[in-house]
C-alpha positions as CSV (number, residue, x, y, z in Angstrom):
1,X,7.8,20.1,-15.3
2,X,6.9,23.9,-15.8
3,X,7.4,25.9,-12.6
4,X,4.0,26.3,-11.7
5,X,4.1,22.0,-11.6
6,X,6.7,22.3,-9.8
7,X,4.8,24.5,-7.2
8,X,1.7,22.7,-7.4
9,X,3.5,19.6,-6.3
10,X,4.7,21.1,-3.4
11,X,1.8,22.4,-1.9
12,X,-0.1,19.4,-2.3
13,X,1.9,17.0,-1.3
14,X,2.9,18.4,1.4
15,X,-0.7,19.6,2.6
16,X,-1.4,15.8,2.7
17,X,1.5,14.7,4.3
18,X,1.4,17.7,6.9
19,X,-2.1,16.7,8.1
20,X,-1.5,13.1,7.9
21,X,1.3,14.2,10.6
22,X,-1.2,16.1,12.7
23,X,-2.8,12.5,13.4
24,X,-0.2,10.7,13.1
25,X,2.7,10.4,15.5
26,X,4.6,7.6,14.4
27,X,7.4,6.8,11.7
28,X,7.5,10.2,9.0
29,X,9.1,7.7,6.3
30,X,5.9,5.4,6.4
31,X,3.5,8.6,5.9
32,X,5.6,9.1,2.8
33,X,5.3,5.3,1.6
34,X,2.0,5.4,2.3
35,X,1.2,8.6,-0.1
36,X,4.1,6.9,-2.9
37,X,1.5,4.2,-3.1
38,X,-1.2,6.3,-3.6
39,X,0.3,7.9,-6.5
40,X,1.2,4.8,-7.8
41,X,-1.8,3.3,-8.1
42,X,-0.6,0.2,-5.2
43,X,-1.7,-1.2,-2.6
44,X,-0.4,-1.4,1.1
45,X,0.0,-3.5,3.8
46,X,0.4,-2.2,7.4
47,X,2.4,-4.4,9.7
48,X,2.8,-4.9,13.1
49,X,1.6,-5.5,16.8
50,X,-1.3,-4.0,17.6
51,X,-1.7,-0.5,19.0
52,X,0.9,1.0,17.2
53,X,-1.2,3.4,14.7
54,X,-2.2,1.4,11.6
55,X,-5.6,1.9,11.6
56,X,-5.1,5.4,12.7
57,X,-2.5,6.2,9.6
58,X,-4.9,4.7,6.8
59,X,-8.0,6.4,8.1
60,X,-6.3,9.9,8.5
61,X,-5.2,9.0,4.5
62,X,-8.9,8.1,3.7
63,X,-10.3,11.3,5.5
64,X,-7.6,13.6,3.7
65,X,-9.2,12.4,-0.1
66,X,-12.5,13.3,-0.9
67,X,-13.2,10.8,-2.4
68,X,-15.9,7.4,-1.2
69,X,-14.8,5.4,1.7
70,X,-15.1,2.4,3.7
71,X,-13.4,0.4,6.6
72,X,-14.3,-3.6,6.8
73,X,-12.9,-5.1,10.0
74,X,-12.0,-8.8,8.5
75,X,-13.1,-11.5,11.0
76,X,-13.0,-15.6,10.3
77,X,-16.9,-15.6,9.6
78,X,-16.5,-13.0,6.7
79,X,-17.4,-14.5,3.5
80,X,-16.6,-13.0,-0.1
81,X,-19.6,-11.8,-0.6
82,X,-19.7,-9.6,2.3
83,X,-16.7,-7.8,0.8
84,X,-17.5,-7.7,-3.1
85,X,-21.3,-8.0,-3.2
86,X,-24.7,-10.2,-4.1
87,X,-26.9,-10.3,-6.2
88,X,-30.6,-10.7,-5.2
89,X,-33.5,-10.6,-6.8
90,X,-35.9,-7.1,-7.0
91,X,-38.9,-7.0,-4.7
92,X,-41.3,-8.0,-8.0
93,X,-38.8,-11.2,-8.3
94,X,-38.4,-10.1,-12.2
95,X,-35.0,-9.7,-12.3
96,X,-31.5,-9.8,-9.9
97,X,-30.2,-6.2,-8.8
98,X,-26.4,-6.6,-7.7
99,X,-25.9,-5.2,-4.5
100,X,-22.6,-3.9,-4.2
101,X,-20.5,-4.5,-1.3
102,X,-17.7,-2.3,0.5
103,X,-15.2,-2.8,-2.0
104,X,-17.0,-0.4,-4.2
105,X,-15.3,2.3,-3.0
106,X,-12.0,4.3,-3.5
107,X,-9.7,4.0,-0.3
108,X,-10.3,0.9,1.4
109,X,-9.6,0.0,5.0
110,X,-9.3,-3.8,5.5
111,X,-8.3,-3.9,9.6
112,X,-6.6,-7.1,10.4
113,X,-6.2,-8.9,6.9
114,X,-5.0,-12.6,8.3
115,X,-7.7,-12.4,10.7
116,X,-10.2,-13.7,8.0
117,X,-10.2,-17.4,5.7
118,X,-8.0,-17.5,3.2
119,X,-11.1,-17.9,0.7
120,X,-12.0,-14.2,1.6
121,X,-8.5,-13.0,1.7
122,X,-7.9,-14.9,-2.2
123,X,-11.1,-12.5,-3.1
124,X,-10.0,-9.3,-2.1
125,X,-6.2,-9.9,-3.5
126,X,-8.6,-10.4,-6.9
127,X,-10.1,-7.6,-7.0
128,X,-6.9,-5.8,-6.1
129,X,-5.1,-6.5,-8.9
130,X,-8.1,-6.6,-11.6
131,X,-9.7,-3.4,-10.2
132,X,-13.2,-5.2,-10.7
133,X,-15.6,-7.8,-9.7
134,X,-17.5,-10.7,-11.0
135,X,-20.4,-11.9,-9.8
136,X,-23.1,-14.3,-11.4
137,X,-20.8,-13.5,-14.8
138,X,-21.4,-10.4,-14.9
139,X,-18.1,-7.7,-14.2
140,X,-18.3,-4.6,-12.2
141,X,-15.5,-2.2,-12.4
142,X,-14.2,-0.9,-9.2
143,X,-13.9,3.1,-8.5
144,X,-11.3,5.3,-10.1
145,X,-8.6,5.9,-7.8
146,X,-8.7,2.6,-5.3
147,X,-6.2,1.4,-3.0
148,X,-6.9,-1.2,-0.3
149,X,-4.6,-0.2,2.9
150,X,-5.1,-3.7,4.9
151,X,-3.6,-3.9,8.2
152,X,-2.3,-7.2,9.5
153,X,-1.0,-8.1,13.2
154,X,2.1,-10.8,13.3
155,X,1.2,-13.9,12.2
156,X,2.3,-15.2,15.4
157,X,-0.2,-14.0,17.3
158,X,-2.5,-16.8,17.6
159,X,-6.0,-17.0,15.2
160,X,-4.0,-15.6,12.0
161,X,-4.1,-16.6,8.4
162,X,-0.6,-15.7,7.0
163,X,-0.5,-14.3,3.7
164,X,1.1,-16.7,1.3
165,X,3.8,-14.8,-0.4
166,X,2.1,-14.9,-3.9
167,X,-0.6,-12.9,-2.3
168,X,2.0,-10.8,-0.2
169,X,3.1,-10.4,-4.2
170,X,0.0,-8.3,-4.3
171,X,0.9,-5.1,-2.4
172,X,2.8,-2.6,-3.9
173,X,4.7,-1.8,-0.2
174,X,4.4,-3.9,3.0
175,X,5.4,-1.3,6.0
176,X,6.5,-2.3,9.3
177,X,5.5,1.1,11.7
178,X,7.6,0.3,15.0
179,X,6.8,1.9,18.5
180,X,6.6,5.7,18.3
181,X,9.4,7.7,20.4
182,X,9.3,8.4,23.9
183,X,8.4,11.8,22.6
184,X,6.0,11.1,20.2
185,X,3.9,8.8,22.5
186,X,4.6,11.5,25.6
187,X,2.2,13.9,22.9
188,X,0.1,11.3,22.3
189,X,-1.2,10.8,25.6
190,X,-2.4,14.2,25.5
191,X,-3.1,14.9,22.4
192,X,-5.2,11.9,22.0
193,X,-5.5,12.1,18.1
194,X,-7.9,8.9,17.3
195,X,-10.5,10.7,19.3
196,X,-9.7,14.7,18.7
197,X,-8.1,15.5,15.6
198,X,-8.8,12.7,13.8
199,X,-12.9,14.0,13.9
200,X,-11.6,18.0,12.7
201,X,-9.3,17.2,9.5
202,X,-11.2,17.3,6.2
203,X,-10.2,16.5,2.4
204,X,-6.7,18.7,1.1
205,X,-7.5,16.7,-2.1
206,X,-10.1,15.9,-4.4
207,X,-10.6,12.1,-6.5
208,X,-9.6,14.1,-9.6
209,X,-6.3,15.6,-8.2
210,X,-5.2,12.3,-7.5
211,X,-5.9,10.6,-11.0
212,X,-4.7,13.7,-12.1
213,X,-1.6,13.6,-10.1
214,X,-1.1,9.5,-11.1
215,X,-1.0,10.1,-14.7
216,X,1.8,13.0,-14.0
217,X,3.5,9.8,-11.9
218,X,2.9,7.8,-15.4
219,X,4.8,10.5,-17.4
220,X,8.5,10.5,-15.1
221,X,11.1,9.1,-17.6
222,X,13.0,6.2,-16.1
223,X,16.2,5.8,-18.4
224,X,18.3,3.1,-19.9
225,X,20.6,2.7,-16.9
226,X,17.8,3.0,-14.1
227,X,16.1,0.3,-16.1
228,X,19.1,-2.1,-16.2
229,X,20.2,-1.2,-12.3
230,X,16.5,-2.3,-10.7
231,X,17.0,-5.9,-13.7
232,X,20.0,-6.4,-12.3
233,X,19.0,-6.1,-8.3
234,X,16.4,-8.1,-9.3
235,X,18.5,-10.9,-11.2
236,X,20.9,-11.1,-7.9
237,X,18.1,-11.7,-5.7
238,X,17.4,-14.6,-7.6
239,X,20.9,-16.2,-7.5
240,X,21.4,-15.3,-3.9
241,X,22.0,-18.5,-2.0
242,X,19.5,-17.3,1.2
243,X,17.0,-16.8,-1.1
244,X,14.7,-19.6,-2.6
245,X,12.8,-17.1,-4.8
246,X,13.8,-13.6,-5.8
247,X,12.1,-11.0,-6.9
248,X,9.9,-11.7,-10.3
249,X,9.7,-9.6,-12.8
250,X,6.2,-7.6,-11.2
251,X,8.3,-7.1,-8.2
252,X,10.6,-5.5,-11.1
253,X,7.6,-3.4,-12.1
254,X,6.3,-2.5,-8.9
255,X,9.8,-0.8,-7.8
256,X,10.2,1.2,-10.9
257,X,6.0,2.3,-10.7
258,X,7.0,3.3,-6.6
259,X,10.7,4.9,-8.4
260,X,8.5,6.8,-10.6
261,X,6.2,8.2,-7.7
262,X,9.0,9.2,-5.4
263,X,10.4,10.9,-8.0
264,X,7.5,13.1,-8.6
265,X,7.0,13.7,-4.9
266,X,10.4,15.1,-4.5
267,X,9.9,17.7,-7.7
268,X,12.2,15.8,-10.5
269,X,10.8,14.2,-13.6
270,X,13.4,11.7,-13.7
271,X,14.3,8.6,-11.7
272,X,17.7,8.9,-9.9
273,X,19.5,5.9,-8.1
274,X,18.8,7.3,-5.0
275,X,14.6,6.6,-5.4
276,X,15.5,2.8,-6.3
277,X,17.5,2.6,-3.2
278,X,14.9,4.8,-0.9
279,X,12.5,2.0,-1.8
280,X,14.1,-1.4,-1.7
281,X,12.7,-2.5,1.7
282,X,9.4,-1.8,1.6
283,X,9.0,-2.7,-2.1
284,X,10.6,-5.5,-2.0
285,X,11.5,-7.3,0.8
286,X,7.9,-9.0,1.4
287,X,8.4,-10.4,-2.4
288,X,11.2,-13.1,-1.6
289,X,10.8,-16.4,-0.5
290,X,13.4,-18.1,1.7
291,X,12.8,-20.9,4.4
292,X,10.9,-21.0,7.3
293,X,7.2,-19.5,8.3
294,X,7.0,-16.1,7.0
295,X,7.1,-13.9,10.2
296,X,8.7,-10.5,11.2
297,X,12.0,-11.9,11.9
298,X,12.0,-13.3,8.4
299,X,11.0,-10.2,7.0
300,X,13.9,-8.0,8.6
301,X,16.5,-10.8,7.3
302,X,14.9,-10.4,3.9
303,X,15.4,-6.4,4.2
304,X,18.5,-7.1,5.4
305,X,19.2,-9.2,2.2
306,X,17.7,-6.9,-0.5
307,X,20.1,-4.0,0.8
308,X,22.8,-5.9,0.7
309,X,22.3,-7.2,-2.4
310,X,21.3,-4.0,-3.8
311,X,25.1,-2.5,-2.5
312,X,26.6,-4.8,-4.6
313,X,25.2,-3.6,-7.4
314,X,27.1,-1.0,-9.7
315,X,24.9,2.4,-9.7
316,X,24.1,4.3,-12.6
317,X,25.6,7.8,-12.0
């Protein structure tokens, strides 16, 4: 990268993240996940009980783009169409004019993902990872950048759908937020940023900085021995004897697309050890299978396992 790249970067990543921080109270690390997926072209899922800020995180993201978009609230009654679209036929009954739905659009905000049929959840996980729709055979391509930020409440809580872990398989990062500090939530209480700041931030970026910005992502070299360190984490998930499945070879992909974003957020345009390992649990944890109902406490053991198993793996220097 030239110097004025170099400077670029800065500013405008941290313009994004410094307003996204103006709403949001919470967990800084998840503000940076959240723009890493951005900027690698992913999707995210937002995780936990309710009240804690998820909504509040993806629309302060949505709000800083300007770019199109569009919040569905997911409820069991949804139907596919309601998300991707219809045709119907023109008022002269000549021909059928495809209505598009609120998928068409480039940051989208599904609130409460397992609250809706696993038929509507299979259709949106679609068009997530085909970046277009069909409908009456005829293909629609989605907008240029899109990322779906779904949030999803526990599956315990009762009227869920879980996520089956091939669809889980479909976001790039699956981030648990926590409770904010006693500080944090102190300022929130007066600050009251859902309601106040939330209406007076506007867009620090444009759609065409971000493509921009992805295809910069696209250029970071990732070397021999980065390559062969995020095989081999994945090859010892798969023998590990608490797993049942390890991570596949797209969970391979994701974390070196992620690798390759981090790396350009923090100014070097090169993957280093250190973004494989900064990535592990919200890249891949989600992606392995091991007994039981998937529910937090099974995703925290399978953090627990992807560190460890990362530890024991020899770093590149």
């Amino acid at each position: 990268m030239s110097d004025y790249n170099r400077e670029r970067v800065r500013e405008r990543i941290a313009a994004l993240r410094d307003q996204i921080a103006r709403v949001y109270l919470g967990d800084t690390p998840a503000i940076d996940w959240l723009i890493c997926c951005l900027l690698s072209r992913g999707h995210v899922l937002l995780e936990d009980v309710p009240g804690v800020g998820k909504t509040l995180l993806a629309s302060t993201l949505a709000k800083s783009i300007d770019c199109p978009f569009s919040r569905v609230q997911l409820t069991p009654d949804m139907l596919p169409a309601d998300l991707l679209g219809v045709s119907i036929y023109a008022r002269d009954g000549a021909e059928l004019k495809f209505q598009p739905g609120p998928i068409f659009t480039s940051v989208l905000l599904a609130d409460e993902i397992n609250r809706t049929t696993p038929r509507t959840q299979s259709a949106l996980l679609e068009a997530m990872s085909e970046a277009r729709v069909s409908i009456d055979g005829t293909t629609h391509d989605l907008e240029q950048p899109f990322m779906v930020v779904a949030t999803q409440n526990p599956a315990e809580f009762e009227g869920t759908y879980p996520l089956p872990e091939n669809q889980l398989d479909r976001f790039l990062m699956r981030i648990s937020l926590g409770y904010p500090s006693a500080n944090a939530e102190i300022e929130m209480l007066d600050l009251r940023p859902a309601t106040t700041v939330l209406e007076q931030i506007g867009p620090v970026l444009h759609a065409e900085d971000v493509i921009a910005m992805q295809l910069e992502v696209d250029a970071i070299h990732l070397s021999e021995p980065i390559r062969r360190y995020i095989v081999e984490i994945a090859r010892q998930s798969r023998n590990a004897d608490e797993i049942m499945v390890g991570l596949s070879p797209r969970g391979s992909l994701a974390l070196a697309h992620a690798a390759r974003a981090w790396a350009w957020m923090h100014d070097r345009d090169y993957v280093q050890p250190d973004d494989i390992q900064s990535l592990l649990v919200p890249v891949c944890a989600h992606r392995l299978v091991m007994e039981g109902a998937a529910t937090g406490a099974h995703w925290m053991l399978a953090a627990e396992l992807i560190d460890s198993i990362a530890r024991g793996v020899s770093s590149p220097a």
